[in-house]
C-alpha positions in Angstrom: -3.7 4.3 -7.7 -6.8 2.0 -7.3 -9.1 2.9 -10.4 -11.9 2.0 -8.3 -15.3 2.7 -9.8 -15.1 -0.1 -12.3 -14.8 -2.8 -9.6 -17.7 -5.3 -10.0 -19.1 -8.2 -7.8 -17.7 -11.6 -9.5 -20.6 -13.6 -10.8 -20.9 -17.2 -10.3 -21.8 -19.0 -13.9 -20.6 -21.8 -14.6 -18.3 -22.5 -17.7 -18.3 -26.2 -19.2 -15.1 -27.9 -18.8 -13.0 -30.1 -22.0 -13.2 -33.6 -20.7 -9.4 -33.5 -21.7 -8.9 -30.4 -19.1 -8.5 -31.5 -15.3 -11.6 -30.1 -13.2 -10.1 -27.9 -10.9 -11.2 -25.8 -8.1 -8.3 -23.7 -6.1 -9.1 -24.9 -3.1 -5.9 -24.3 -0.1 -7.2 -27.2 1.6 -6.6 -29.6 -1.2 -3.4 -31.6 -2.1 -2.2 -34.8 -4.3 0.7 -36.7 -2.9 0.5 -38.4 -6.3 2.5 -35.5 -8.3 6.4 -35.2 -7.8 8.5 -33.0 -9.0 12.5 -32.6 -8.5 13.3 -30.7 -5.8 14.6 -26.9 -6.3 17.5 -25.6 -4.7 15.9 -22.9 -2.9 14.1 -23.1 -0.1 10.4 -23.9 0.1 7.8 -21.3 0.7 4.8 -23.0 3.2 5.7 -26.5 1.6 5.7 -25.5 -2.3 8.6 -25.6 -4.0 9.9 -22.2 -5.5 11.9 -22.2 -8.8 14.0 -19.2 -10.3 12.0 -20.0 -13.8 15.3 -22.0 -15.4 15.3 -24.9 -14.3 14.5 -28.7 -15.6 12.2 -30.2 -13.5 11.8 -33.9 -13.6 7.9 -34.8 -12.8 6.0 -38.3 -11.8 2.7 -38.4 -11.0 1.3 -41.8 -9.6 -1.9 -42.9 -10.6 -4.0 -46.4 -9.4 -5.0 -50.2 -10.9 -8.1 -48.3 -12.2 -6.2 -45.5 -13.4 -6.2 -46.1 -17.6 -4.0 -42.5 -18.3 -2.9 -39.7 -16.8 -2.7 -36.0 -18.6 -0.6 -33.4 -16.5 -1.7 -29.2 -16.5 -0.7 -26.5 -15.4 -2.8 -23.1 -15.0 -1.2 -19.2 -13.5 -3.0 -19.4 -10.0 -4.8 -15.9 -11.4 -6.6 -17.3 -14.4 -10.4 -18.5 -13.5 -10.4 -22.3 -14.0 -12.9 -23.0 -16.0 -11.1 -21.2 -19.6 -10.3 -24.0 -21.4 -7.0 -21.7 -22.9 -6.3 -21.0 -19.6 -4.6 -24.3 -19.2 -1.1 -25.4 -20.3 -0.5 -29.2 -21.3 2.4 -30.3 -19.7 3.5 -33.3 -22.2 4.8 -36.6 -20.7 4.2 -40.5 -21.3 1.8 -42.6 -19.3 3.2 -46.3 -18.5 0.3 -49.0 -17.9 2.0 -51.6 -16.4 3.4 -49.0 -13.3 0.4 -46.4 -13.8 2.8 -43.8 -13.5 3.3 -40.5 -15.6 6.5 -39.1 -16.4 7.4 -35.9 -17.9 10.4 -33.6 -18.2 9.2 -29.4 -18.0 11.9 -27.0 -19.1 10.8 -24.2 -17.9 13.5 -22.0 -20.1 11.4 -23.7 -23.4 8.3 -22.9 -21.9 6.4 -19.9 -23.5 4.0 -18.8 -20.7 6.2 -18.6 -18.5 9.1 -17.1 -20.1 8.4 -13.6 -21.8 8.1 -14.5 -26.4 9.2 -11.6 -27.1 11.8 -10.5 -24.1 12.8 -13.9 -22.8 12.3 -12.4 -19.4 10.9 -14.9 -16.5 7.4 -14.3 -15.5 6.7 -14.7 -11.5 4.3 -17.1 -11.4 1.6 -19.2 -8.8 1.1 -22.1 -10.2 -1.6 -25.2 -9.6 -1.0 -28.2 -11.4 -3.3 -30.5 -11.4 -3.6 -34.4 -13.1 -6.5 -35.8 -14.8 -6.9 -39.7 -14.3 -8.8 -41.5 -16.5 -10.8 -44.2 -15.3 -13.7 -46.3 -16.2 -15.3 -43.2 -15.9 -13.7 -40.4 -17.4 -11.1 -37.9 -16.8 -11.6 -36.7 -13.0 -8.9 -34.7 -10.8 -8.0 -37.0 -8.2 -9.3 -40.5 -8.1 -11.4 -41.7 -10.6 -15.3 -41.1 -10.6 -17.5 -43.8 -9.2 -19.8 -45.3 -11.4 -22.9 -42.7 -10.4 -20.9 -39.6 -12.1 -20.3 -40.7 -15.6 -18.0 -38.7 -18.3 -15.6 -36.9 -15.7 -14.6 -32.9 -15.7 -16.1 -32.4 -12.2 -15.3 -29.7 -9.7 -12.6 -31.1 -7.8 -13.9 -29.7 -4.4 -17.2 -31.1 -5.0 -19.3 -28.0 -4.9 -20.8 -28.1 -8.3 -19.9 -30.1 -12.0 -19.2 -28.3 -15.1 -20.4 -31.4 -17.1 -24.2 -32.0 -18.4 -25.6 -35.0 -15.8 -24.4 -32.4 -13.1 -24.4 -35.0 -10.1 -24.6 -33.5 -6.7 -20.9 -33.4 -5.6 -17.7 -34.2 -7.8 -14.6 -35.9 -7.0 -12.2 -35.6 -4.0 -9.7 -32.7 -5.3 -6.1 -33.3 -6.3 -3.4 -30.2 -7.0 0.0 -29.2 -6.1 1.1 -25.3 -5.8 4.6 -23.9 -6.8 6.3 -21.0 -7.2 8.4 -18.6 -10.0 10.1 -16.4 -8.4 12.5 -14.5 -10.3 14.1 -12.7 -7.5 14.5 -16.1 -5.2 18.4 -15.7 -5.4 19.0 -12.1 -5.0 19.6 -10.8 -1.2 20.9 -7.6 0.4 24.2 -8.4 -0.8 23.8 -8.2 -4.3 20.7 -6.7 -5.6 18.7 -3.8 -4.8 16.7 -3.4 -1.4 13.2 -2.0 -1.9 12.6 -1.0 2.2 16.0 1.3 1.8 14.0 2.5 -0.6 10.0 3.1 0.0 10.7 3.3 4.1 7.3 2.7 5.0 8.2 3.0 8.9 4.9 3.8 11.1 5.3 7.4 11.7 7.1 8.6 7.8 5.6 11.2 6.5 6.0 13.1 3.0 4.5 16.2 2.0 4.2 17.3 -2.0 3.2 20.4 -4.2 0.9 19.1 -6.6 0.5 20.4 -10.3 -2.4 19.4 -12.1 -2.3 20.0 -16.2 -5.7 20.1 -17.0 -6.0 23.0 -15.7 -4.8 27.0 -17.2 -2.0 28.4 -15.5 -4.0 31.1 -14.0 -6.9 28.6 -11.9 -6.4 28.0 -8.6 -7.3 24.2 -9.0 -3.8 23.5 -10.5 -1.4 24.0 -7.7 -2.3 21.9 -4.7 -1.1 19.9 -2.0 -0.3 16.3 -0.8 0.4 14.5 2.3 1.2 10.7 2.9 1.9 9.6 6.0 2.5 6.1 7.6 0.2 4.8 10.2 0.8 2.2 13.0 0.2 -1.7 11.4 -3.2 -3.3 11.7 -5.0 -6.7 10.8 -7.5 -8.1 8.4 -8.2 -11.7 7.9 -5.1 -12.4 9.1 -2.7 -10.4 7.0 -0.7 -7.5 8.6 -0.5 -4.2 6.8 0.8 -0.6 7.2 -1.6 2.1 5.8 -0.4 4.8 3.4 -2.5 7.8 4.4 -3.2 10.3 1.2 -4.3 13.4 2.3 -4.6 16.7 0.3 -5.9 20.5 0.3 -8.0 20.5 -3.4 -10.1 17.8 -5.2 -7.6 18.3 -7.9 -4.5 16.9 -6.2 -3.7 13.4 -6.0 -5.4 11.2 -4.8 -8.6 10.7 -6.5 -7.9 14.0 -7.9 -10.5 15.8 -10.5 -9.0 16.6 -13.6 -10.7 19.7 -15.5 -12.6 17.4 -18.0 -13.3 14.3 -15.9 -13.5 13.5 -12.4 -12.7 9.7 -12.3 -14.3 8.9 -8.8 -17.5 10.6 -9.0 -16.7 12.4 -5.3 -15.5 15.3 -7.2 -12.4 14.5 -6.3 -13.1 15.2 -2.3 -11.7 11.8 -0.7 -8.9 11.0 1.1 -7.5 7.6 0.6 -6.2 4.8 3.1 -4.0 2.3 1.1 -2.9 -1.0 3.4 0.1 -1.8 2.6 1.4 -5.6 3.1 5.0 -4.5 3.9 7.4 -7.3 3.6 5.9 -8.8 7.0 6.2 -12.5 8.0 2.5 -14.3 7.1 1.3 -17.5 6.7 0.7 -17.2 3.0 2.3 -14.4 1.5 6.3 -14.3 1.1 7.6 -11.7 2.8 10.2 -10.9 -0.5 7.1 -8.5 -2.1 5.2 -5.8 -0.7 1.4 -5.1 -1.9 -1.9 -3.8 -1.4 -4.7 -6.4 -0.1 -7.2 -3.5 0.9 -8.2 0.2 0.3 -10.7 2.4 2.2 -11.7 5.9 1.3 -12.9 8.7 3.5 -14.2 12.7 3.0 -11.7 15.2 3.7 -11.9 17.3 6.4 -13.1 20.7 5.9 -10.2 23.8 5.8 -7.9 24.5 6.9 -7.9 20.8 9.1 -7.6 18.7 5.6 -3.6 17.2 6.6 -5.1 16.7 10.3 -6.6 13.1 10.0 -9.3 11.5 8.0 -12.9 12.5 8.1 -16.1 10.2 7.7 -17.1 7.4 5.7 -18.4 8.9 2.3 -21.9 8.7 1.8 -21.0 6.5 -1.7 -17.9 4.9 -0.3 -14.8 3.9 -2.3 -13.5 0.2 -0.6 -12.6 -2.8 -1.5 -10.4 -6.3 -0.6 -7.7 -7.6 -3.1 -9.0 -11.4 -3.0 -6.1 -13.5 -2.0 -7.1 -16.8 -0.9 -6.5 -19.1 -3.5 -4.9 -16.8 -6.6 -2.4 -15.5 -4.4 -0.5 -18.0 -2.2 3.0 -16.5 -2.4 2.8 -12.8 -4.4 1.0 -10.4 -2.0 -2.1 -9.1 -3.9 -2.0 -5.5 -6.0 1.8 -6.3 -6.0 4.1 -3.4 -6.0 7.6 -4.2 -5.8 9.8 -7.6 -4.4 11.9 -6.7 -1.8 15.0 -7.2 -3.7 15.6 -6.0 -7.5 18.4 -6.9 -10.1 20.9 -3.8 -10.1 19.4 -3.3 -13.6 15.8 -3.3 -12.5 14.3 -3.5 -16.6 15.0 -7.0 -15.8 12.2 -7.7 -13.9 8.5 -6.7 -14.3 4.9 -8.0 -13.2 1.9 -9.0 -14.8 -1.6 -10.4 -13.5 -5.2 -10.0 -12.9 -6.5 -9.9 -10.1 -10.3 -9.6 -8.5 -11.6 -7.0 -6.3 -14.9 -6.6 -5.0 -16.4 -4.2 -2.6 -17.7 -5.7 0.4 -20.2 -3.2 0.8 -21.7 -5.4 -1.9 -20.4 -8.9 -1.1 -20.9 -8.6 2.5 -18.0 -10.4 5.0 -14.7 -8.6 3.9 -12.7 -11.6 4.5 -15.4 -13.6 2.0 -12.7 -14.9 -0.3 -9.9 -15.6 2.1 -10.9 -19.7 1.6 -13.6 -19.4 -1.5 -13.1 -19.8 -5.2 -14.2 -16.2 -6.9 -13.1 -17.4 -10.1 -16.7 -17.8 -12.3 -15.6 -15.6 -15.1 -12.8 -14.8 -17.1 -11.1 -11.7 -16.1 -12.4 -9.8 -18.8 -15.4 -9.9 -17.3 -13.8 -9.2 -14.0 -12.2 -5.9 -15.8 -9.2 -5.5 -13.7 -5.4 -6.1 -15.4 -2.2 -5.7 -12.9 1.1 -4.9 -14.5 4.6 -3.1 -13.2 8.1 -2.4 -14.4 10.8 -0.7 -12.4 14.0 1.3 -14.0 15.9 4.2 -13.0 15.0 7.8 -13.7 16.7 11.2 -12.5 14.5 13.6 -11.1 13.5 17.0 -9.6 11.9 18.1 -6.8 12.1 20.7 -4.2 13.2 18.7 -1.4 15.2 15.9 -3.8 17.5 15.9 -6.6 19.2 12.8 -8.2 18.9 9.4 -9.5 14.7 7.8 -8.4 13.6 4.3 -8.5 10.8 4.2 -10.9 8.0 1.9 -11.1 5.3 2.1 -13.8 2.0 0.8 -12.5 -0.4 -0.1 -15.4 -4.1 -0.6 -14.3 -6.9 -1.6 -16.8 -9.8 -3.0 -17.4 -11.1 -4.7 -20.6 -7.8 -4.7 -22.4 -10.3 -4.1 -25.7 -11.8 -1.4 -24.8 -11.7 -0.7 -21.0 -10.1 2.3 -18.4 -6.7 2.1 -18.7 -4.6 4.5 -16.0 -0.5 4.4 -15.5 1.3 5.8 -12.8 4.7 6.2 -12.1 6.3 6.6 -8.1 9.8 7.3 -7.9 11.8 6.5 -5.0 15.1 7.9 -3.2 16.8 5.7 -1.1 16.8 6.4 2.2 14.4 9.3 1.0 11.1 7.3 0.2 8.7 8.3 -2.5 9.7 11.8 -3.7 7.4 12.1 -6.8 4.3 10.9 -8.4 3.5 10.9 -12.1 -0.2 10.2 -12.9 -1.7 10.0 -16.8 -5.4 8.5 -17.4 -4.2 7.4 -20.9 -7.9 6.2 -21.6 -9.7 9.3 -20.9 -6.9 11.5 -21.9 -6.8 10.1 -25.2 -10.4 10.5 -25.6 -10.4 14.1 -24.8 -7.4 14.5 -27.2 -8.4 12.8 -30.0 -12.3 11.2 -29.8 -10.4 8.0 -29.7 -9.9 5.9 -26.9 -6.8 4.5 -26.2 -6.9 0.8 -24.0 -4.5 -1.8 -23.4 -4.4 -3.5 -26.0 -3.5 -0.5 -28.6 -1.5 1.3 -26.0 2.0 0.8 -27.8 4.9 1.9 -26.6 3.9 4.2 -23.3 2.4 0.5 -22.6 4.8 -1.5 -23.3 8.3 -0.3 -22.9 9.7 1.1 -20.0 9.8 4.4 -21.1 9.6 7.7 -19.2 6.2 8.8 -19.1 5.4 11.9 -21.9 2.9 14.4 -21.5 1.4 13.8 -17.7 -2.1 14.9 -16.8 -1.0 15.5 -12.5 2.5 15.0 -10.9 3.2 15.6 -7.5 6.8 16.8 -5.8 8.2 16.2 -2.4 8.5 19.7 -0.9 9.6 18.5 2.9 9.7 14.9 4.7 10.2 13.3 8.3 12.0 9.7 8.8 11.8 9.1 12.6 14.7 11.4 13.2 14.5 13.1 16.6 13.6 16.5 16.7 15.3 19.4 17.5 13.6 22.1 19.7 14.3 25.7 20.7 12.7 28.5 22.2 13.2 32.5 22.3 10.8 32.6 25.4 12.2 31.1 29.2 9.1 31.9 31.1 5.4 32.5 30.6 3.3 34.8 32.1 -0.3 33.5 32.3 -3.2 35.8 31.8 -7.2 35.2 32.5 -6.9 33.9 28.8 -4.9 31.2 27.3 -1.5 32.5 26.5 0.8 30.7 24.6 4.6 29.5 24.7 5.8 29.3 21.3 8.0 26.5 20.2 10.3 26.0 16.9 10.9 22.5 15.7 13.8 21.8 13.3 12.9 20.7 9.6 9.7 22.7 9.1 7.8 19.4 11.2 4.2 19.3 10.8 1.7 16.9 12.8 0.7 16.6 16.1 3.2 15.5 19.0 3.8 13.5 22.2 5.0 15.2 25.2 6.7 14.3 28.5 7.2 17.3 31.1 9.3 17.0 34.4 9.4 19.8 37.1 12.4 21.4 38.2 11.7 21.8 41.7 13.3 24.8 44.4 15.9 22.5 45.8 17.4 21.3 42.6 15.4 18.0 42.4 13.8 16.8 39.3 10.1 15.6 39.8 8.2 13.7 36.6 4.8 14.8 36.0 3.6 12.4 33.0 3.4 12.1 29.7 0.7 12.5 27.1 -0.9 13.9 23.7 -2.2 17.3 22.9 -4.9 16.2 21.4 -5.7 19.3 19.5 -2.3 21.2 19.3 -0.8 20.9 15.4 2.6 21.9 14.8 2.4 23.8 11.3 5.8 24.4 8.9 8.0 23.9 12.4 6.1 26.1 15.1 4.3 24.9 18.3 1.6 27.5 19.8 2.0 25.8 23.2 -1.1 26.3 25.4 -0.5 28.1 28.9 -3.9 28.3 30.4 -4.4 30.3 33.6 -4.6 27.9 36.3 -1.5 26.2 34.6 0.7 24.7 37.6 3.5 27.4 38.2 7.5 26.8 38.6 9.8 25.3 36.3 9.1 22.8 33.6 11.3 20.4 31.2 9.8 19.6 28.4 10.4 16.9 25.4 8.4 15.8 22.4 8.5 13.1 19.8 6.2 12.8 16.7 2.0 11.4 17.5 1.7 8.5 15.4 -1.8 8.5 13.1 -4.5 7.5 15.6 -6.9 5.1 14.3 -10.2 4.9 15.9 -13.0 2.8 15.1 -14.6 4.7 12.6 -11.1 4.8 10.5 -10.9 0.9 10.2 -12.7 -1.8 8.5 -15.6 -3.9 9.1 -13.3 -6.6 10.7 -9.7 -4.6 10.7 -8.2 -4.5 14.0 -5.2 -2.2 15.0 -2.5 -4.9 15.8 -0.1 -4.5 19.1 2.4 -1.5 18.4 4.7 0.8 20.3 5.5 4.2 19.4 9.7 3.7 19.6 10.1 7.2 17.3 12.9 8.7 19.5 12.4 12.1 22.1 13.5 15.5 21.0 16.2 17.3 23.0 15.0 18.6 26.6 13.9 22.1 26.7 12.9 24.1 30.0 10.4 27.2 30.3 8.8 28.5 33.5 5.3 29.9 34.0 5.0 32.2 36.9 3.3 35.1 37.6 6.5 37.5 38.3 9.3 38.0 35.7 12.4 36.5 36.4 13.9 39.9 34.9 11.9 43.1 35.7 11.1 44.7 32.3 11.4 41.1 30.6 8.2 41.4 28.6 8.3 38.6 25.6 10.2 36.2 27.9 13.6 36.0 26.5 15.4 36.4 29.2 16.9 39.9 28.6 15.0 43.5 28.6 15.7 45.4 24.8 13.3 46.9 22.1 11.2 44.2 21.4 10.1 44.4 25.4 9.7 48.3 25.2 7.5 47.9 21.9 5.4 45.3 23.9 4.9 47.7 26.6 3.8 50.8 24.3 1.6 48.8 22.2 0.2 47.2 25.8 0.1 50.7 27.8 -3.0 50.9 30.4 -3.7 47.1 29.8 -1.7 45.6 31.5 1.2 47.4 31.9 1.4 50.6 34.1 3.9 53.4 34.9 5.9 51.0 37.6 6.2 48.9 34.3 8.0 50.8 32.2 10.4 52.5 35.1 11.5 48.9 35.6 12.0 48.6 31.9 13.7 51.5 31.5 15.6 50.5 34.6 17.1 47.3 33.4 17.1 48.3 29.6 19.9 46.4 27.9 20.8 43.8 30.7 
């Protein structure tokens, strides 16, 4: 999903601020008791008000003796401050005698934040922030002192963007609220996005891939696909599950090479570790959306081991961090979904900017929890955000019927940048059960010499259309959901041998991954004595068969075993330069008991596969076997018991 070679450092020049325009820096630590604004009737989110995007809203803003006027803005938290047109004038009057500012915002009239064209609310963070003018000049907060003439300073006081450029600006003055379009939709009557993407540590999902770049008849265009959830870590303070993509060819998704381009310049040979901020409880995000605040990227293991975990740090790594400290106060960053959606989703969408950078580059990744990253506009940043959600029937091989769809848009310079949409679709109580990927940029391109960007996208841009003529899709084939397994074995007892021998097991639902196990021993008497618990470490259940070690010193007798899916590990080299796994329990339920003994004698003379009984399959082991081990006393016994 992450288009991630065109992420750049943000630079730090310095744009010259209107006089008229309130000098701004998004700072958290900032506030101005002086604004007021009529209170919403939902509750607050970390003490800013959140509106629906409907409402009137009554404002006062309270200025000093030496305040001569007072001019009330607004700006989307996104938007870098220092863009003039990135501010909206909110229009009011300004009484001398009280030094207060009134103004009435109808946020139904008001253009940027309700849709021109589609009258839809946009979800918006929003800073407003007043300009006082003083003796001075125009100043956010109180009004300049005498020694930094003309106004328009940082309001942080780490720089000016006026000409005398004094060595610190004015004390800061801002308030922070909220659009939330969803604010008044709940389980009861809306849609529930976790029913739907069940991003549950554990969850896996497993997908034939077709890529259409390539001819019919090359092995690069069937392939497969593996997401599976991993146990919740933490990075500069935010709590995220990761989405583990893991595949068998660099042409299937993710990062997948396409027969004319490879957009990731690894020749499509990563695996990919998406963080996922899961509708958690945090101390700046809302827990109503779900997003992705950081990304890591890792070389696949070699064959036939590619589904069994991540392999090392590339060489020329693909990472980054979603800034979020001040842009994003309430909407976690790379936002994919709220938690609840009208019953006709088309009625909400999502559009922003946001930064990335790789901290490879930048150094700390936790660099713009606090800072202001906002130096250029975000054209220069090259990175555009948009989603829109609808319904969509579909077809796969493990799924058939109606899919939540959400369109992911991801660009660049809208002019004349990358410009890549994705679609997911989601089953409830399924998860994701198809991907749909097209590279419109470099597709179009290819097809016609001409490039195709954002801006001259039309219709496969923006309308919430099916997509037409993908480059990759990918189809769920099998899942597991936390379910317990089911276990079952044709073999009771193992004989060991100077060699490892095995003791195969069948686990319902073709299950594939590795597994816990807990084994009890049935003792002579009756008695049931525990032995432990653990994780084979190296022993992969493949399409719903477990090759169960028996080594030869194995402890003979009875044994009762049970198993339960092995959660992802993550080990150090897995997380990020600051990422810590966070406290977690594996709760996935136990399978069903299941008893086997390894001993050195056949319960049932002439029982040679360890079924239990004596038939063909036993003599066909014997002749096949004849000299090594088995002998002459062998096969009397055989014969002897044959058919009990």
């Amino acid at each position: 999903m992450k288009y991630i070679y065109f992420f750049i450092l943000i630079g730090i020049n310095l744009f010259f601020l209107s006089q008229s325009l309130p000098a701004y820096a998004q700072i958290d630590n900032l506030s101005c008791q002086g604004i007021s604004l009529s209170a919403s009737s939902f509750p607050n989110h970390n003490g800013m008000s959140v509106y629906k995007g409907n409402e009137i809203i009554n404002i006062i803003v309270t200025g000093s003796a030496s305040t001569n006027n007072i001019e009330l803005y607004w700006i989307p938290a996104y938007k870098p401050v220092t863009i003039s047109a990135n501010w909206n004038k909110i229009n009011g009057s300004y009484n001398t005698q009280t030094h207060i500012f009134t103004a009435v915002w109808n946020l139904n009239n008001d253009q940027n934040i309700q849709g021109p064209t589609t009258g839809k609310t946009w979800p918006q963070e929003i800073i407003l922030a007043a300009n006082n003018f003083g003796s001075s000049g125009f100043c956010s907060g109180n009004a300049c002192s005498s020694q930094y003439p003309k106004g328009a300073y940082w309001a942080n006081g780490g720089g000016t963007v006026c000409a005398s450029a004094p060595a610190s600006g004015c004390s800061g003055c801002q308030k922070k609220i909220v659009i939330d379009p969803t604010v008044d939709l709940n389980a009861s009557n809306a849609i529930d996005l976790k029913e739907y993407m069940l991003l549950n540590p554990g969850n896996y999902w497993e997908y034939e891939g077709t890529n259409y770049t390539y001819s019919v008849d090359d092995p690069s265009r069937l392939s497969k696909t593996r997401i599976e959830i991993e146990p919740p870590t933490i990075m500069c303070n935010h709590k995220a599950v990761g989405m583990r993509f893991l595949k068998d060819k660099a042409s299937g998704y993710w990062g997948e090479k396409f027969s004319y381009f490879d957009p990731g310049r690894w020749g499509g040979s990563l695996a990919f570790r998406n963080s996922m901020f899961y509708f958690d409880n945090d101390a700046k995000w809302s827990n109503r959306f779900t997003g992705s605040p950081w990304f890591t990227t890792f070389n696949l293991l070699d064959a036939p081991n590619q589904f069994k975990g991540l392999g090392a740090i590339p060489t020329n790594p693909a990472f980054g961090y979603t800034t979020s400290g001040s842009q994003h106060f309430y909407y976690s960053p790379y936002l994919y979904a709220p938690r609840y959606l009208p019953a006709d989703p088309t009625a909400w969408k999502f559009k922003r900017e946001d930064v990335i950078y790789t901290p490879a580059i930048a150094g700390d990744s936790c660099k713009y929890e606090n800072e202001d990253p906002y130096k250029n506009d975000y054209i220069t940043r090259g990175h555009g955000w948009e989603t829109k959600y609808g319904w969509e029937n579909v077809q796969t091989p493990a799924y058939s019927g109606k899919a939540l769809r959400i369109i992911f848009l991801e660009y660049g310079d809208p002019v004349s940048g990358f410009l890549l949409r994705e679609d997911y679709f989601f089953a409830e109580n399924i998860g994701l059960v198809m991907i749909r990927v097209k590279d419109i940029f470099q597709k179009s391109k290819h097809d016609t010499s001409e490039a195709i960007s954002r801006n001259n996208c039309g219709s496969q841009c923006d309308d919430n259309l099916p997509m037409v003529d993908p480059m990759l899709a990918i189809k769920l084939k099998n899942y597991y959901l936390g379910t317990p397994l089911t276990i079952s074995s044709s073999v009771i007892w193992v004989k060991p041998q100077s060699a490892t021998t095995y003791w195969p097991v069948n686990f319902s639902d073709q299950y594939t991954g590795f597994i816990d196990y807990t084994v009890d021993q049935e003792l002579p008497d009756g008695t049931i004595k525990h032995l432990g618990s653990g994780y084979w470490t190296n022993v992969w259940v493949q399409d719903g068969l477990l090759q169960a070690p028996v080594p030869s010193d194995v402890l003979r007798g009875k044994f009762i075993y049970k198993f339960r899916r092995h959660l992802p590990d993550l080990p150090s080299g897995v997380l990020r330069e600051g990422e810590t796994v966070d406290i977690y329990t594996n709760n996935l339920p136990w399978s069903n008991t299941l008893s086997v003994s390894f001993t050195d004698v056949s319960p049932v003379s002439g029982d040679l596969d360890g079924d239990g009984d004596v038939d063909i399959f036993d003599y066909n082991i014997l002749v096949a076997n004849f000299g090594n081990p088995y002998t002459i006393f062998d096969y009397n016994e055989l014969v002897g018991n044959f058919g009990k």
